[in-house]
N, C-alpha and C positions, 0 to 999 in steps of 0.2 A: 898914324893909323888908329883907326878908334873901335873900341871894344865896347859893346853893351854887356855886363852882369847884371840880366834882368832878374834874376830873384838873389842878388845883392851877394859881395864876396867880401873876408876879411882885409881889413886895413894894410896888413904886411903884403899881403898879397898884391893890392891896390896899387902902393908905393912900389914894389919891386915893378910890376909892368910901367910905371908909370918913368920910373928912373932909366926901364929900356927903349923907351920913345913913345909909348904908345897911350891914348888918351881916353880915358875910362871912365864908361858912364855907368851909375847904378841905380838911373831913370828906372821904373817900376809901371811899365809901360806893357796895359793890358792886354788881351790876344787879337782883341780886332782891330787894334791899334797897331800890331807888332810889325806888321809887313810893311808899312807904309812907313813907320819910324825907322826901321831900318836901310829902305832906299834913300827917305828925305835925310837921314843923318850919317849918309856913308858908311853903316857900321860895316867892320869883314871880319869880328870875331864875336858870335853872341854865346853869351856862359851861363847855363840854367841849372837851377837841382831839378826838382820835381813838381813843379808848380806850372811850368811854362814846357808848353806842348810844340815840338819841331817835327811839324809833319811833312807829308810831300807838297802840298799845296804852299807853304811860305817858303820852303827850300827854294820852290819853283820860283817865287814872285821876288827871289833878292839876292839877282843872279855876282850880285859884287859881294856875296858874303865868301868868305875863306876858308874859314873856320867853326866850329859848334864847339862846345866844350860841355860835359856835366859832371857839376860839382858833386860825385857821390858814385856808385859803385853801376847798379843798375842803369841801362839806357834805354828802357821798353817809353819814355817820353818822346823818344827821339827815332825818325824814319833813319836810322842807318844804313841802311842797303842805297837807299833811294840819293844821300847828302852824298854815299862813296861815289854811287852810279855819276855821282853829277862833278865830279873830283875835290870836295871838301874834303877837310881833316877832321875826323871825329874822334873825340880825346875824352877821357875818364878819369878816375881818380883811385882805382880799384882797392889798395891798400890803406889807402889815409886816415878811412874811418875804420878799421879794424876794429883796434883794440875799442872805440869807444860802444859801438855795437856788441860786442863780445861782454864789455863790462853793464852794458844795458840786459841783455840774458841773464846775470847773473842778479840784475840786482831785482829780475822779475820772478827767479829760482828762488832764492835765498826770501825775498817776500811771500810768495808762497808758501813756500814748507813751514812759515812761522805765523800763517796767517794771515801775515800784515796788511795786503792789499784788505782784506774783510773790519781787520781791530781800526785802521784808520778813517773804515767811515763808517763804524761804531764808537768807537769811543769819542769824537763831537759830542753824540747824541746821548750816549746813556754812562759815559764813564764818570758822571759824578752823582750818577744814583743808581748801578748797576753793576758796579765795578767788580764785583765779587764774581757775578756770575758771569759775566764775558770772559775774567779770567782763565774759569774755568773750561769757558766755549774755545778759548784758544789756546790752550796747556795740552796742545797736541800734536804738537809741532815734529820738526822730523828732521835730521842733519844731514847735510848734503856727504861729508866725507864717507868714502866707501862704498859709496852707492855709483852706481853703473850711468855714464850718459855718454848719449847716442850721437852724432852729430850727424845730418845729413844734409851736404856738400862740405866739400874739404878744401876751400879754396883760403886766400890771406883770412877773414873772416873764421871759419871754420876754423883754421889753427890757431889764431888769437883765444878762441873760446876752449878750446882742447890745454891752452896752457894754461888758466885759470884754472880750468879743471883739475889740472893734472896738483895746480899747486894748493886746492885745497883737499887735497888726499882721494878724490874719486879715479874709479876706473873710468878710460874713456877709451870708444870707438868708434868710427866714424863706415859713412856710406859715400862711395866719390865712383861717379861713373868712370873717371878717366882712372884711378888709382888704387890699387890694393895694401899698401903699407906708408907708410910716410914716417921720417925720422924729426922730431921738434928739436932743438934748443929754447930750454928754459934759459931764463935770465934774472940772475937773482941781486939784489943792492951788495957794492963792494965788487960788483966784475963780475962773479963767480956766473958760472955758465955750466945744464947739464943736458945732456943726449940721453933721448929719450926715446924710444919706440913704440908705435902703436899702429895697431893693427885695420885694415878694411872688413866689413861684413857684410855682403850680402842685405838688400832692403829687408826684405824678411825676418832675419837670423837677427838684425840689426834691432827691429821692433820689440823682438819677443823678448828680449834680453838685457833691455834698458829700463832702468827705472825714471830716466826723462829723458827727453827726446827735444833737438832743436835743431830748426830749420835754418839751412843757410844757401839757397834754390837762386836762381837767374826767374824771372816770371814764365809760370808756364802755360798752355796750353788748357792744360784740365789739373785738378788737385795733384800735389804727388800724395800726400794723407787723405783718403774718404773712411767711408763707414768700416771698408773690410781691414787698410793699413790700424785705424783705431781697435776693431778688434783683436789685432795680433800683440798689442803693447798690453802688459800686465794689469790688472786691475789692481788700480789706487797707482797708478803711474801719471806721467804729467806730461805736456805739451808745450813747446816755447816754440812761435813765429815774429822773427823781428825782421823777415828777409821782404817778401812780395803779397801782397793780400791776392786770393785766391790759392795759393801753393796749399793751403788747410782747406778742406770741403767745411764750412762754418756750422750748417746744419747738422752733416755727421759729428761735429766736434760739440756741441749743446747736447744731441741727444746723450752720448757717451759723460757729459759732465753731470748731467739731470740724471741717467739711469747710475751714476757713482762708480760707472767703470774707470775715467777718467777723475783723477784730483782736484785738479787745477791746469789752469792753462791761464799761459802769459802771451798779450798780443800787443803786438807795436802796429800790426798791419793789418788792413781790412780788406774787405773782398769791395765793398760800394764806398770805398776813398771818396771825400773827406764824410758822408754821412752814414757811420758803422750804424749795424743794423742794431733796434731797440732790446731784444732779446739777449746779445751779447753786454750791451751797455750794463744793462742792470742783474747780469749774472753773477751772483756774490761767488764763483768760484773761477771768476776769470779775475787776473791781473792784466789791468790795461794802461797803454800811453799812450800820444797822438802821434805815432810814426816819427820818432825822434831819436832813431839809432845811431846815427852819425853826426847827432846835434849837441855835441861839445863844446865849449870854446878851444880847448887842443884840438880838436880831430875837423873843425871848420878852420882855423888855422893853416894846419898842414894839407887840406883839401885845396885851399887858395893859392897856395905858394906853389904845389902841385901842380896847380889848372897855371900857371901864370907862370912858370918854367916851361911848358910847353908850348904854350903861346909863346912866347917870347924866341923857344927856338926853333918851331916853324914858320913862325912866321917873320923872321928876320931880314931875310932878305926879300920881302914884299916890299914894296913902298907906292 
């Protein structure tokens, strides 16, 4: 049985499906090619992150397929209702990349409060004949312990970033439609494990009360943060999206960074994927990356072994 991973899966992963009978291609096989590669090549399980679009229209056109998989938490790429309606298996990865998005927030927190994202594309240019006075520009940094963060969705994600938090000494609370408390286990080197409590609040209550705030949303509909959620969070407060571009209204979030009510804001994700808008690019108070929160070598690892354990056990008895 053969499997396309058209936008390409780790090697462990490869070899595990491959040692359960099944033969894997990681052909890179563009969209208006895909339907037609898929019936001429018998594929009946195709495995995509975010690059490659599964709409109703190729569902339709490759009626031997079995299977979708994507490698990564989100599935707004993919017509789900439409691949169920049609009796495919639609399979995800919802935990894998956890921690490594979790550790992407922080390393967009922790850059921020210290400047870094600004001194690393200053000091190129002026730190060997300006060095005094950037110093100075950036000697105003701020420490994350103690300070209040917000999280809003509470799901594998959401706690991953709640126990970093929790282990660099901040208070943390979170906003979850489905949940008003939730109990963590920390996990610390040598076994040691602690129970920990923390509390749900209210969107609101949640805003005004956090000194940073980050997102961790399914794609939505209209912003869940615009102009009025930005006015309720503290001035000199801060903004992390590493979840779905659009979940932040982008324009309310410039005006609030331009008028200094906002600090900074760190973004993985964009509202016009892959060409962010000019205005954000060259905002010296935004911390940016190219949507790379679950772009590890652990966490693409364990996403393929993942996606290739499922495969493997649905579709075992196909032949």
């Amino acid at each position: 049985m053969r499997v396309l991973a058209n936008d390409g899966l780790a090697g462990p992963a490869v070899a595990y499906l491959e040692q359960a009978g099944f033969e894997v291609l990681t052909t890179r096989v563009a969209a208006e090619q895909l339907a037609p590669f898929l019936k001429r090549e018998k594929i009946r399980a195709l495995l995509v992150r975010s690059a490659t679009q599964v709409g109703r229209e190729l569902i339709d056109a490759c009626p031997d397929l079995l299977l979708i998989g994507r490698a990564g938490v989100g599935m707004d790429n993919i017509d789900v209702a439409h691949a169920r309606k049609k009796g495919l298996h639609v399979i995800n990865t919802p935990n894998a990349s956890a921690n490594s998005v979790a550790e992407l927030v922080f390393a967009h927190l922790l850059g921020g409060t210290r400047h870094l994202h600004e001194s690393n594309r200053n000091m190129p240019l002026e730190g060997d004949t300006n060095f005094r006075s950037l110093k100075k520009s950036f000697s105003s940094g701020r420490e994350l312990r103690g300070k209040i963060l917000g999280i809003i969705g509470f799901g594998g994600i959401g706690e991953a970033v709640a126990r970093i938090g929790l282990g660099l000494g901040m208070e943390v609370c979170f906003h979850d439609t489905h949940r008003d408390r939730a109990t963590l286990t920390l996990e610390f080197a040598g076994g040691a494990e602690y129970d920990l409590e923390i509390s749900g609040y209210g969107l609101e209550e949640l805003l005004s009360r956090s000194d940073f705030v980050t997102l961790h949303v399914p794609a939505q509909e209209k912003p869940v943060i615009g102009k009025r959620e930005i006015g309720l969070m503290p001035r000199g407060s801060a903004l992390i999206n590493t979840s779905r571009g659009g979940v932040v209204d982008e324009q309310a979030l410039l005006e609030a960074l331009d008028s200094g009510h906002l600090r900074f804001a760190g973004l993985d994700v964009f509202e016009s994927e892959p060409q962010p808008g000019i205005r954000l690019l060259m905002n010296p108070d935004v911390s940016l990356s190219p949507h790379i929160g679950g772009s590890t070598l652990e966490a693409q690892e364990r996403i393929g072994m993942s996606l290739a354990k499922q495969v493997a056990s649905l579709l075992k008895k196909v032949n």
